[in-house]
Each structure stands twice: as C-alpha cells, then as structure tokens.
KOLGUDREN-696638 format. One record per residue: x, y, z of N, C-alpha, C, O in turn. Coordinates in steps of 0.05 Angstrom, whole numbers, plus 5000, padded with zeros to 4 digits. Atoms other than C-alpha are relative to their C-alpha. Layout:
! residues N
XYZXYZXYZXYZ;...
This chain:
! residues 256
499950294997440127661307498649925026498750065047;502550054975435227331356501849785010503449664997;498450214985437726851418500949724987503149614989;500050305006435726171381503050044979505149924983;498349975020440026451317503750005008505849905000;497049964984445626691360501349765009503649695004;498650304993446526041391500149774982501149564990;498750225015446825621332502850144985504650014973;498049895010451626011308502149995021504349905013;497150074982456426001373500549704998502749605001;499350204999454725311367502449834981503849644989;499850025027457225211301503250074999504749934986;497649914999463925691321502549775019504749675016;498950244983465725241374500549734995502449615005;499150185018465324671331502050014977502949814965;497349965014470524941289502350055015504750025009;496849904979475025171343500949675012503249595019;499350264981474324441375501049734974502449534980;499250055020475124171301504050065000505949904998;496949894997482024521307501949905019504349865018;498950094974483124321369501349754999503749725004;500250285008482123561350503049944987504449764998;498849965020487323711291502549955009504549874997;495649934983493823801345499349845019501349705025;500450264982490223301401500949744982502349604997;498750275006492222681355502450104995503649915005;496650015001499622901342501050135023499750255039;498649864976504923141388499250304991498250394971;501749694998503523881413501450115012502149965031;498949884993507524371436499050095038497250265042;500349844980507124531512501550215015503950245010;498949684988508925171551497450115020494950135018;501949954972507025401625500550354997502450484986;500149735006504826131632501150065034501749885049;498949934979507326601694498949885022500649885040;501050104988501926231737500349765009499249675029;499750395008504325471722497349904990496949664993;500950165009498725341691500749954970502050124957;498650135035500024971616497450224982495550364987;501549865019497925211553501649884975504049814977;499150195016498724871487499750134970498350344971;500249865020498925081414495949944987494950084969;502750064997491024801414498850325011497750504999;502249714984488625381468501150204986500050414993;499349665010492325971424498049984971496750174965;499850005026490525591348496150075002495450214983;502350024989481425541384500650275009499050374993;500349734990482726291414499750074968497550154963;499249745021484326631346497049874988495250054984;502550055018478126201310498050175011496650324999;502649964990473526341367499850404999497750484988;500149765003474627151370500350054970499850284964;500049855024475427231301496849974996495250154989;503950005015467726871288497950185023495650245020;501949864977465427231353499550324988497350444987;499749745015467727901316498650034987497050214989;502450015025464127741258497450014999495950134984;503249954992457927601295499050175011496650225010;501249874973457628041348501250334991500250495007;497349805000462928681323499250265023500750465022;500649834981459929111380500149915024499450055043;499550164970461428611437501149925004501049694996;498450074991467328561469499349745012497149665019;499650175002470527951479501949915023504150015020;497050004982475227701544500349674998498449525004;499150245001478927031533502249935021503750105030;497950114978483426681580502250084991504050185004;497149925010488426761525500550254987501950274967;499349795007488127451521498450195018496950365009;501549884989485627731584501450225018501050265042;498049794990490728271596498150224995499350384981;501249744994485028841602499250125022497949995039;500149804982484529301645496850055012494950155001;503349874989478329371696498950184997496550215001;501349684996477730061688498249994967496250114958;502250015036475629811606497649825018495549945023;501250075001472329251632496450025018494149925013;502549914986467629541687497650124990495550125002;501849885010463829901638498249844984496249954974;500450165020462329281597496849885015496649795037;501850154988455029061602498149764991496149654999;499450295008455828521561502449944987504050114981;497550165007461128081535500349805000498749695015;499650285011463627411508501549935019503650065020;497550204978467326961565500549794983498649664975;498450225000471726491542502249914997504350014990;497350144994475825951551501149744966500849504963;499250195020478425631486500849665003500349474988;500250285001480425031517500249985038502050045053;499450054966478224851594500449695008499049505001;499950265000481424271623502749944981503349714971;496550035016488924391584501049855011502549724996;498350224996491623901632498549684993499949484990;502050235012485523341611501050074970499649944955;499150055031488523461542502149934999502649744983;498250124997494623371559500749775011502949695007;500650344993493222691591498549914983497449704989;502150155020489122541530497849815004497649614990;501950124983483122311574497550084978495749914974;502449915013478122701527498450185015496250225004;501849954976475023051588501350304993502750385011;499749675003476523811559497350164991495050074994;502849875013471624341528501050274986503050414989;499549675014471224971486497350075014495249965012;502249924991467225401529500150364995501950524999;500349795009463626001501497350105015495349975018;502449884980459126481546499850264992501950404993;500349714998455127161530499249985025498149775034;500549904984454427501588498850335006500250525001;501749764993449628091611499650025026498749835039;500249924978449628451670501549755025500549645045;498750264974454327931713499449754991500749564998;502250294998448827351684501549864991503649994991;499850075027451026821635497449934990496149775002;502750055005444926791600499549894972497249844964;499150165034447726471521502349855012504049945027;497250104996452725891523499949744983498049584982;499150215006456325411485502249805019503749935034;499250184985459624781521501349814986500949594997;499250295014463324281469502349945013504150085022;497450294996467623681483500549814976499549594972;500750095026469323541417501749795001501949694978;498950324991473522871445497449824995496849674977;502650114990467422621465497450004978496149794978;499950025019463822841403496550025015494449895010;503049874984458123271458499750244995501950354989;499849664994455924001459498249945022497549715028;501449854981452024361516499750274994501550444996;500149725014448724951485496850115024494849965027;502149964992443625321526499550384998501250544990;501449674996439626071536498049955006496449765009;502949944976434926391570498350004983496249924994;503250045010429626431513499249804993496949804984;500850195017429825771490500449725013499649515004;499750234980432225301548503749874994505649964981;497150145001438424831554500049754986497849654985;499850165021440224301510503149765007505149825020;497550205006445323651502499549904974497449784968;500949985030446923631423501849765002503749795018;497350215008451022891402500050004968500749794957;500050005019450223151335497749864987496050004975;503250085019444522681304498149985022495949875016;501949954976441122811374499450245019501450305032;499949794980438823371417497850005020495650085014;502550004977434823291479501450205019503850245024;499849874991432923761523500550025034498549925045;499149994980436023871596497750135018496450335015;501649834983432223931656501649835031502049585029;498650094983435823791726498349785017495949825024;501750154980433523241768500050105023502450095028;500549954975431723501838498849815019497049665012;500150194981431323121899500650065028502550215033;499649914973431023181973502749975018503449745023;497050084981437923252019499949775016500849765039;500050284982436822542038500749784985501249864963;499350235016438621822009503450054989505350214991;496749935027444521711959499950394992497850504985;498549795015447322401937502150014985504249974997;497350075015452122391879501050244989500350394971;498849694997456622931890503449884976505049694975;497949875020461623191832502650015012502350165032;498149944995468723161848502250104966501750074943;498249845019474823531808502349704988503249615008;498650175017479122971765502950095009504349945023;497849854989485223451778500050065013502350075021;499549804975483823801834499149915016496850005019;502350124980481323401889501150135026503450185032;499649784980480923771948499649925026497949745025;500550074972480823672027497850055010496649925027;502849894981474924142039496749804990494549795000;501650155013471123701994499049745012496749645009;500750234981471523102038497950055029496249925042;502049924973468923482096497950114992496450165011;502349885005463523802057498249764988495849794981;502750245011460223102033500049935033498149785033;500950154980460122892109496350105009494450005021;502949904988454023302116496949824986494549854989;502150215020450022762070500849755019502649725036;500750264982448222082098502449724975504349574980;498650175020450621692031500650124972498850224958;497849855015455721931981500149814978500549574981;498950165038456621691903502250164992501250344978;498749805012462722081885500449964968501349754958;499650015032462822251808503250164980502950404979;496949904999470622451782498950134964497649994948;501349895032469122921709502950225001503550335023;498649815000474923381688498750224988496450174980;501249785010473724141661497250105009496550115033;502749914989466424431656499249854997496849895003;502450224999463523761646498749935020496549825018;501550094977462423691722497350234998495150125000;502449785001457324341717498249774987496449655000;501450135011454723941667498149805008495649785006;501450294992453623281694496850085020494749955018;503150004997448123641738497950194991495950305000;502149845031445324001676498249855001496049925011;500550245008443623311657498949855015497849675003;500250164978442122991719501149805002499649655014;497750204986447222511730501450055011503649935008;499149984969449322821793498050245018496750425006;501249864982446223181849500850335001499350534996;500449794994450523701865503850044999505449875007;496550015004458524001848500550225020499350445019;498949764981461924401906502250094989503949914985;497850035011467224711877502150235021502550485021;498749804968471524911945503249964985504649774993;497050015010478625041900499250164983497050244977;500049695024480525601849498949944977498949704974;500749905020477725761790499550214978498750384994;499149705002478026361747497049934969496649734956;502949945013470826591704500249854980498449684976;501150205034472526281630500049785012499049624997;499350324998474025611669496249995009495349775011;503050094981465625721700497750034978496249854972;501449845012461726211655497949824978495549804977;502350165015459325751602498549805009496249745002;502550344993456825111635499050205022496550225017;502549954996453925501681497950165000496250195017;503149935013449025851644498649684991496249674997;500350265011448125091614498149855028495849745028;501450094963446824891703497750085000495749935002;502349784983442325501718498149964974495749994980;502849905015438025501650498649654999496949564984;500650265001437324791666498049945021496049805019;502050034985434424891731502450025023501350185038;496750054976441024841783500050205013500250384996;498449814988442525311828502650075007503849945023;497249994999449025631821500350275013499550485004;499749854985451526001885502349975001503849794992;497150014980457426251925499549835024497249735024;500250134980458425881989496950165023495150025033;501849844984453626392031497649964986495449974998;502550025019448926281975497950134986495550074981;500249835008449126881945500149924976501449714972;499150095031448926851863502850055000504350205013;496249915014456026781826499450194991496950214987;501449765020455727461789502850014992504749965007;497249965009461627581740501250284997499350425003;499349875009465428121723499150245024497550435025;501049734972465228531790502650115018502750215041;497450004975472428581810502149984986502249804970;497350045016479328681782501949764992503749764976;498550245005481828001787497749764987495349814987;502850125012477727411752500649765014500049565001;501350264991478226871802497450075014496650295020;503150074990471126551832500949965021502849825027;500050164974469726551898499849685003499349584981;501350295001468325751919497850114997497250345002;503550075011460725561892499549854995501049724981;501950314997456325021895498550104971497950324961;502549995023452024831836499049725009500249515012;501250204991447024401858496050064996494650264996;502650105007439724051845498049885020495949775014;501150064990437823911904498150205030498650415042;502849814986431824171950500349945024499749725035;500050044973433524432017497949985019498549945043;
C-alpha cells in the first residue's frame, strides 16, 4: 500500500472511530479518572478498540501504542522503527465540556519522525490528514485544500496559540519577547493545527504533554511547513526514552 492509499484509509478509520465517538458525545457518558487524574470516558476506550482493530487490519506488521493501552515496556518498544501513535480521543476534558474542540489523532511514525497523520474533529465536522509524499491537507468533507504555513518576520502582530485548559505562567513571559500579541485559545491538537493552516503564527507549548496528545498534528505542522522544536531547538524526536512525556516545544511559522 502506497502513502496516498495509506492515508485515505487512516482517514477513513478515524472517521469511524470519531463517528463512534459522536454516538456517546450527545448522551450522558460515563466518566472515570485514571491513576494520573487525568479523565477518560467510555468514548476514548469505545475509538481505541475501532482504531487498533482497522490499524491491524491495515498494517498487521506494525505495532501500535495508544494512550489507552500504553502499558509496554521500553525494552519492546526501543526496537520499534515504526509504529502507529495514538490518541483516540485528545482533549477528553474539551469533550467533557462539550465545546467540540477534541480530536482523534492518528500518527505513523518512522525513525522518531511523524511522517503519515490523521487529525479529525469530528464535532466540528474537520480532518487534518497529511504525509510526506503527498503534502498536508484540511478535508471539510465536500472540500479539501491544501495547507501551506504562512511565514512572517518576528515583528508586527504575532498570533500566538494558547492552551484552552492549560494556560500557563511561562506562556505570558514567553509572548513578552514580541512587540504585539493576538492570543488565539484552541483546545487539543487543534492549536498545532491552527498554524498548519495559518491562522496563527506560532504555539509554545511550555506545559506537559505526553506523545499521542503531539504526534499527529505535528506531522500535519511540519509537512505543512512549521517548524516543530524542543525549546533549545533541537527537533521533537519520539520514542527515545522510557517515559512518553514531551519535553516543552514550540511549533512555529515564523522566520528568525
């Protein structure tokens, strides 16, 4: 199966898992916090079992690590030099505020990269599908145009990404270094997104994160044109370390 093929097909999976999803977002929904406090809902377990079962189907030689089932052991996963990241549903507490601002995010990954990814918000009734052979994409179903980041010089307005949930202290001190500030508020991976798309400059993301919550949008950022670093401004690289949170990382469009 060739890249283009592959990715209509995750596209396609993800649309059934977010289909599902949809299914328990209009009625009441069972919640339950894991050992971490973060929530988890009968949505992120009913979108896990779709998305690994069609990943199986497609892929049956490429492991798979999900948020909701990521009890493996580094010593398997170090050897892995590719693999499916994801997060069945990022943004569980934007579902549970019924804002719409969630996603089913699906990422192959090779060698650390993300280099295939699906991105839906099936609230919203968007995908974000991109790869490396064929570019990045925003699908609204009877539309698909193609993503390319706006770039712009560290001067004027800058419209910097903030977290919906997570708004952070270091974040205030890290827009002072700009002259004039637009702050844009997006829950889940949609902020990656927003400067997929160019409707923002640039997302700092100085607060936790753990890989399924990054992996797909930003292959969606980077095949868009974005630069997506650690703070030093080193690449993110995944899958390098026994624990799966992200260092902080900037994804950003603009030209130092």
């Amino acid at each position: 199966m060739n890249q283009t093929e592959l990715l209509e097909e995750t596209l396609i999976l993800a649309r059934q898992a977010g289909s599902a999803i949809m299914g328990i977002y209009q009625k009441d929904f069972n919640v339950e916090y894991k050992a971490d406090e973060s929530p988890v809902t009968d949505a992120d377990l009913a979108a896990h079992k779709i998305i690994v079962a069609g990943l199986q189907q497609l892929t049956p030689d490429i492991p798979i690590l999900s948020e909701e089932n990521a009890d493996i052991s580094w010593e398997v996963r170090k050897a892995w030099k590719s693999y499916w990241l994801v997060d069945p549903i990022d943004g569980t507490k934007e579902f549970i505020k019924k804002n719409g601002e969630f996603t089913v995010n699906i990422a192959l990954i090779e060698n650390g990269i993300p280099v295939l990814a699906v991105v839906d918000a099936p609230a919203l009734g968007v995908s974000y599908l991109a790869s490396e052979a064929i570019g990045a994409f925003k699908d609204k179903g009877d539309e698909r145009i193609e993503l390319k980041v706006t770039t712009k010089p560290n001067t004027g307005l800058i419209r910097v990404v903030g977290s919906r949930s997570h708004p952070s202290p270091d974040l205030a001190e890290f827009v002072k270094r700009f002259d004039e500030v637009e702050m844009v508020s997006k829950g889940s991976s949609l902020k990656l997104c927003l400067v997929a798309e160019g409707s923002a400059d640039i997302y700092p993301r100085l607060g936790p994160t753990c890989e399924w919550d990054t992996g797909a949008a930003h292959a969606i950022a980077a095949i868009a044109g974005a630069k997506v670093t650690k703070i030093d401004g080193s690449p993110l690289i995944y899958n390098t370390k026994d624990e799966y949170l992200n260092p902080y990382f900037i994804v950003s469009a603009i030209e130092e």
